[in-house]
N, C-alpha and C positions, 0 to 999 in steps of 0.2 A: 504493500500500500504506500502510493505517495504522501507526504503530509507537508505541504505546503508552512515553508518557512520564510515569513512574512509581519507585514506588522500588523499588530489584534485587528484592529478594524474593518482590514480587508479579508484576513483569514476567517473573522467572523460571518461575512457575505458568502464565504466558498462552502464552511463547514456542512453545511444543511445539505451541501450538492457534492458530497464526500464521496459516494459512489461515482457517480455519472461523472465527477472530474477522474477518479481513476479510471475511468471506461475509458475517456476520449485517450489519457495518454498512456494507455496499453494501445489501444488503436492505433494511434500514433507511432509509437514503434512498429506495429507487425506494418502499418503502410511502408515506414521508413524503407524497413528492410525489402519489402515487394521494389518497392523503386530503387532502392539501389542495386539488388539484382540485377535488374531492365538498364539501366543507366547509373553509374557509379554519382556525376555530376548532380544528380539530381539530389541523391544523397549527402552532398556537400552544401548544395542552399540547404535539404531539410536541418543538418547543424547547422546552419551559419542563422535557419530562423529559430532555432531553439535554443540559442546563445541566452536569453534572458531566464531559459527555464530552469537554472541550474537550482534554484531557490527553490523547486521542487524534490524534496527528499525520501531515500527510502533507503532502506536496509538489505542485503542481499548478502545469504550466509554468512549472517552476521558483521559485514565489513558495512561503513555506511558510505552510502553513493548520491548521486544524481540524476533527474533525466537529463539533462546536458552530456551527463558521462555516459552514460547510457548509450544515447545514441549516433554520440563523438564512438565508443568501442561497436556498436552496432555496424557504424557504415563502414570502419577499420573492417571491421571484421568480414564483413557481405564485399566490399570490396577484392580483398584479395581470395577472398576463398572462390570470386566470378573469375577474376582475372587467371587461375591456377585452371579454372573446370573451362572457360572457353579459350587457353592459351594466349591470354589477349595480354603479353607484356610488349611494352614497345621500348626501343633503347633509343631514348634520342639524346640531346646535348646533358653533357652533367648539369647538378645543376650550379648555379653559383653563388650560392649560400651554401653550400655544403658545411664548408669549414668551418664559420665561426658559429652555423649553426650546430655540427658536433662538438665544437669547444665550448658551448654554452651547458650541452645536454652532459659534457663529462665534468665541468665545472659544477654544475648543478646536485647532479648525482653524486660527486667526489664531497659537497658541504653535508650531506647527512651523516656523513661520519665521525663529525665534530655536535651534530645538534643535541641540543639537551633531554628532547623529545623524540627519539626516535619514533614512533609509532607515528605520532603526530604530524611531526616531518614529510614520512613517507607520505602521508595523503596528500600534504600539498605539493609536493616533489611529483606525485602522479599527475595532479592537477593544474597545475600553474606550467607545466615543464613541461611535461611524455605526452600526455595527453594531442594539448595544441601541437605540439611536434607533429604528431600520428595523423594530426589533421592536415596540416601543413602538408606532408608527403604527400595524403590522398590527395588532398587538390592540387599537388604538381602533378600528378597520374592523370587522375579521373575530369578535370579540365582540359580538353583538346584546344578547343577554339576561342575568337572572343564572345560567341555567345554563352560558351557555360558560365567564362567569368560574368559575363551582365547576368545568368541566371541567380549567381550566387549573389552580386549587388542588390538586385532587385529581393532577394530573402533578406538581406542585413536590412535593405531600405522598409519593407515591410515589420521586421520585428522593430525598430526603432520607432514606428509608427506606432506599434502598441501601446511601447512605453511613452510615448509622447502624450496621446490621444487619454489614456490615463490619468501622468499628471496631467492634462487641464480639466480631466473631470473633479479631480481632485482640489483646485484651486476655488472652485464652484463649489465644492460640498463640502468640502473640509472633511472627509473621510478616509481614513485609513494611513493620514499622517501619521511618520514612527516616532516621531518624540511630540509631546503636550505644548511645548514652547513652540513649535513651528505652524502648531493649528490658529490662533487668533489673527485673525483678516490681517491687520497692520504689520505682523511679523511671520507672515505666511510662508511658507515653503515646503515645497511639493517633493514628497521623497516617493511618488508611485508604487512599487514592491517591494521595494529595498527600504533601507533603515538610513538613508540621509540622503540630503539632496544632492552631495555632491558625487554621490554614487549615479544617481540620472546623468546631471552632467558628465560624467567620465563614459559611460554608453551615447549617450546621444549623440554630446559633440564630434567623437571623429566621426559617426557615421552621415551628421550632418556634413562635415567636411568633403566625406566624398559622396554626397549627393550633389557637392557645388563644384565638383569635378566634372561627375558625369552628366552634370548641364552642356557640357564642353564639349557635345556631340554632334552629330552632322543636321545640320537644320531637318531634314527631312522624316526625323524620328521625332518627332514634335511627342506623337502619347508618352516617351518615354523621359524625354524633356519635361513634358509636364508633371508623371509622376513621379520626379527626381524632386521638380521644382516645389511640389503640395508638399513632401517630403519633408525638406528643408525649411518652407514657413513652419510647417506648425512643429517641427523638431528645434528652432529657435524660439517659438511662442513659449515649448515646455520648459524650454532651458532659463527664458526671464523667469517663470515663476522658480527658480531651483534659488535664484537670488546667488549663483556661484560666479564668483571672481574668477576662479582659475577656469572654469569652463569656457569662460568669452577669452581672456588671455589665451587660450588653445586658440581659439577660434579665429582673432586676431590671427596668429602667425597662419593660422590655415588659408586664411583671406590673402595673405600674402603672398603666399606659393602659386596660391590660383590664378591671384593677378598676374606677377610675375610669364607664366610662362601663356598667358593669354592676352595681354593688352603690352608685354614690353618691361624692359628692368624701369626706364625714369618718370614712363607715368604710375607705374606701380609704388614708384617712392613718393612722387608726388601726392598721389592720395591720399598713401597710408600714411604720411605725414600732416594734409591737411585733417584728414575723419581725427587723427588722433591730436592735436592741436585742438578742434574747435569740440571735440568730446570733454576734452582737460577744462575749457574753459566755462559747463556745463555748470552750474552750480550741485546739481544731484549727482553728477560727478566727482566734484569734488569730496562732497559728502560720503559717497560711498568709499572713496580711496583713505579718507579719515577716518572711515570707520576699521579699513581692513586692514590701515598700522595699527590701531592701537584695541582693536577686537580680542578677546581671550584665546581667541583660537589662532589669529596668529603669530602673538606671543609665544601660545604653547610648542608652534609649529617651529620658532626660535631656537626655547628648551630641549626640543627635540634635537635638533640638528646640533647642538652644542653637545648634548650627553652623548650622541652615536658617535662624533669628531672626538670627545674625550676616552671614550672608550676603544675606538682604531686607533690611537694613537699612542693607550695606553703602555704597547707593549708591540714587537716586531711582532708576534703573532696574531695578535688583532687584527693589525694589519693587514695581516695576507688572509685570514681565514674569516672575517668576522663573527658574526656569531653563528652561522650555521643556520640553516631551516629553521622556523620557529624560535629563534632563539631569543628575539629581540624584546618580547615582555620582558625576560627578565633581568636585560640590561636596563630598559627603562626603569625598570623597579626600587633601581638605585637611587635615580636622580629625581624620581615624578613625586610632585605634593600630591596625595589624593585629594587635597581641598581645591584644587588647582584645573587637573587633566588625569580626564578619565585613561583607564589602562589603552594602549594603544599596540597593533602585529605591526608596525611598518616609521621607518621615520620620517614619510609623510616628503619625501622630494626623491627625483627615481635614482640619482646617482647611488644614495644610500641607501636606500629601498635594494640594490642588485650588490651591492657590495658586502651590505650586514648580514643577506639571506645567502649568497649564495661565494662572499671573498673577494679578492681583488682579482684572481681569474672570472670568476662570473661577473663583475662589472666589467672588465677589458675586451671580454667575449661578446658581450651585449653590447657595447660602444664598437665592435668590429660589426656585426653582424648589422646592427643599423646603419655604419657609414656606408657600408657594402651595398644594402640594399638600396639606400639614396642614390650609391655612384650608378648603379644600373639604372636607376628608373629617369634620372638627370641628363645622362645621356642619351636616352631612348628618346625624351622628352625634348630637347634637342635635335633630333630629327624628325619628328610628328609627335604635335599634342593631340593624345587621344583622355578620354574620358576614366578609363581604369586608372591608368595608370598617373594619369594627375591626382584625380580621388583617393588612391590612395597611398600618394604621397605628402597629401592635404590631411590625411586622416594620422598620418606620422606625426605630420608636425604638431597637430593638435595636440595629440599623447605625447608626445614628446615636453611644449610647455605647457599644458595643462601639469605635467608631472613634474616640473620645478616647484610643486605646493602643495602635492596630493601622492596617491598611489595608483597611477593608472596603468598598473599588470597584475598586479600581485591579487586577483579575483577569479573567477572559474571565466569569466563571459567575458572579463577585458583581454584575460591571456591569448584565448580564442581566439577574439575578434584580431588582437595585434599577430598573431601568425598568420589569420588569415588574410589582414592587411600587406604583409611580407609578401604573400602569393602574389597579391594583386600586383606590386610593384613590378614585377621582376616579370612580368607575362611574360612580354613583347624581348625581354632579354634573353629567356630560354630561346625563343623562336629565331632572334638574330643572332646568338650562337648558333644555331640548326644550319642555317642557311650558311653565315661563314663557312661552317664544316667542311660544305660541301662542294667539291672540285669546281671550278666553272667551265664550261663545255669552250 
């Protein structure tokens, strides 16, 4: 049985329909698996739209899981066991993440050995790590062309929609807000399934990002322009009501990527200096920036970053290994007032976030593997802007400063989403190594 992990007010609307939501997502899977049989791709948007469901929990011989895990190992698993029964492997270009994606996955692997939680470790090491890995693969397999990747856009752009469509019912009804302090209209903020708002924004914003990518399309596909484009409003409508700083900061530099390789590098600076100029000089502008120096949270966010930097630094071992999987409560433990900031898994900026979980090989790894995948999608982009592959390099940036203030990987649906963002980048770079390959007549 699923049992949905959520905040009361919503769980309370599900409770009564406790069957019939198990129905649908048993259904759900046995369809999963029927379509990925038929088609491996198809199976890859059904993950990429069941990124938000991870929040749905269950227990299986006694290990606890996900539907997200579920049927991330479902389409794993239907996938290759099609490609073994109809011989359908294909050898084409390596790929070109290879490397510092195994340096990430032995870096990763290699911090459980130091965690203080082994048990506990290992589930997120399955999940945060192996998992999106497994995904990642199948969608360099099971994506042939550019339509499966829009198939798979078109899922992310869909689930994103849910959660959007959500919070703003939420901002209207005030229901099923996860903390008491965010429900009263004047200090409202909208956390949809999840337990803070800044969790919405960390999901929406890249996916908004690369819906402002794949506007970036051939005039001719107008339904698909326009479903990018509904997309986009109301996945920015849901993000004002999230009331998050660091979400529009993503969004900012996403805005800029977009510009950049569609209007020109000097009217791109031009703009984005004038919007950010006559934004500053906004009065509720101002106001809001006044509030987010000297707010409790991020001060805390401060604190944090000073005890994780005192703690790497304590000691040449620190250093290099941080604390391992899980480890970081109970470094905070040391330096946190409880009167102050509540218990915290992450130091809340992503340098530290990949360094304390996973060492200074798993930070190095992860700052390889991203430049990597930027230098293919940049130069690709350089010779034809297409829609994927701007989106989601739009979708990078976003997580990228969005995560100068927040934790945007280190959850089951952001890890997902950021390898399956990876895919996208790099499409058009498998395909033109392919072609290099091969002889010219």
């Amino acid at each position: 049985m699923f049992t949905p992990d959520i905040p009361a007010g919503l769980a309370s609307l599900i409770t009564p329909w406790a069957l019939a939501f198990n129905v649908v997502l048993a259904a759900g899977l046995m369809a999963i698996g029927v379509l990925t049989w038929r088609r491996p791709a198809v199976g890859v948007a059904a993950a990429a739209f069941a990124l938000p469901l991870y929040l749905a929990r269950a227990s299986v011989g006694g290990l606890p899981t996900t539907y997200l895990e579920l049927v991330i190992l479902l389409v794993c698993g239907v996938t290759l066991v099609s490609a073994l029964a109809k011989k359908n492997f294909r050898r084409g270009a390596p790929d070109p993440l290879r490397w510092p994606a195994t340096a990430l996955l032995v870096a990763g692997t290699a911090a459980l050995a130091w965690s203080p939680d082994t048990l506990a470790a290992a589930g997120l090491w399955r999940a945060y790590l192996v998992e999106p890995a497994l995904l990642y693969a199948v969608a360099r397999f099971a994506l042939q062309d550019e339509r499966d990747y829009r198939r798979v856009a078109r899922a992310l752009l869909a689930s994103a929609l849910g959660v959007a469509l959500l919070s703003i019912w939420q901002q209207f009804s005030g229901i099923g807000i996860a903390e008491p302090q965010w429900v009263p209209l004047a200090q409202r903020r909208v956390t949809a399934h999840y337990t803070s708002p800044n969790a919405v924004g960390l999901y929406l914003g890249p996916i908004a990002a690369l819906a402002a990518g794949l506007l970036c399309i051939h005039p001719r596909r107008w339904r698909a322009m326009a479903g990018a484009g509904t997309v986009l409003l109301i996945a920015l409508i849901a993000i004002l009501y999230t009331r998050s700083a660091g979400t529009w900061i993503g969004l900012f530099f996403a805005a800029a990527v977009v510009a950049y390789f569609t209007l020109g590098r000097w009217k791109t600076a031009g703009m984005l200096t004038a919007a950010l100029a006559l934004s500053l000089l906004l009065p509720a502008v101002q106001h809001r920036i006044r509030i987010e120096l000297t707010d409790p949270a991020s001060v805390n966010r401060r604190v944090l970053w000073q005890g994780s930097w005192d703690f790497l630094t304590a000691s040449p071992k620190n250093f290099v290994l941080g604390t391992g999987i899980h480890g970081f409560p109970k470094v905070q433990d040391a330096f946190r007032d409880p009167r102050k900031m509540e218990p915290l898994l992450y130091p809340h900026t992503i340098a530290l976030n990949f360094w304390m979980e996973f060492g200074l090989g798993g930070l190095l790894s992860a700052a390889w593997l991203g430049l990597a995948a930027v230098r293919i999608a940049v130069s690709n982009l350089r010779q034809r802007v297409d829609g994927l592959t701007l989106g989601g390099l739009a979708a990078l940036a976003a997580i990228l400063a969005h995560g100068l203030v927040d934790v945007p990987y280190f959850k089951n649906d952001l890890a997902a989403l950021t390898w399956l963002l990876l895919a996208f980048v790099i499409w058009r770079g498998q395909k033109n190594s392919s072609a290099a390959a091969e002889p010219k007549p």
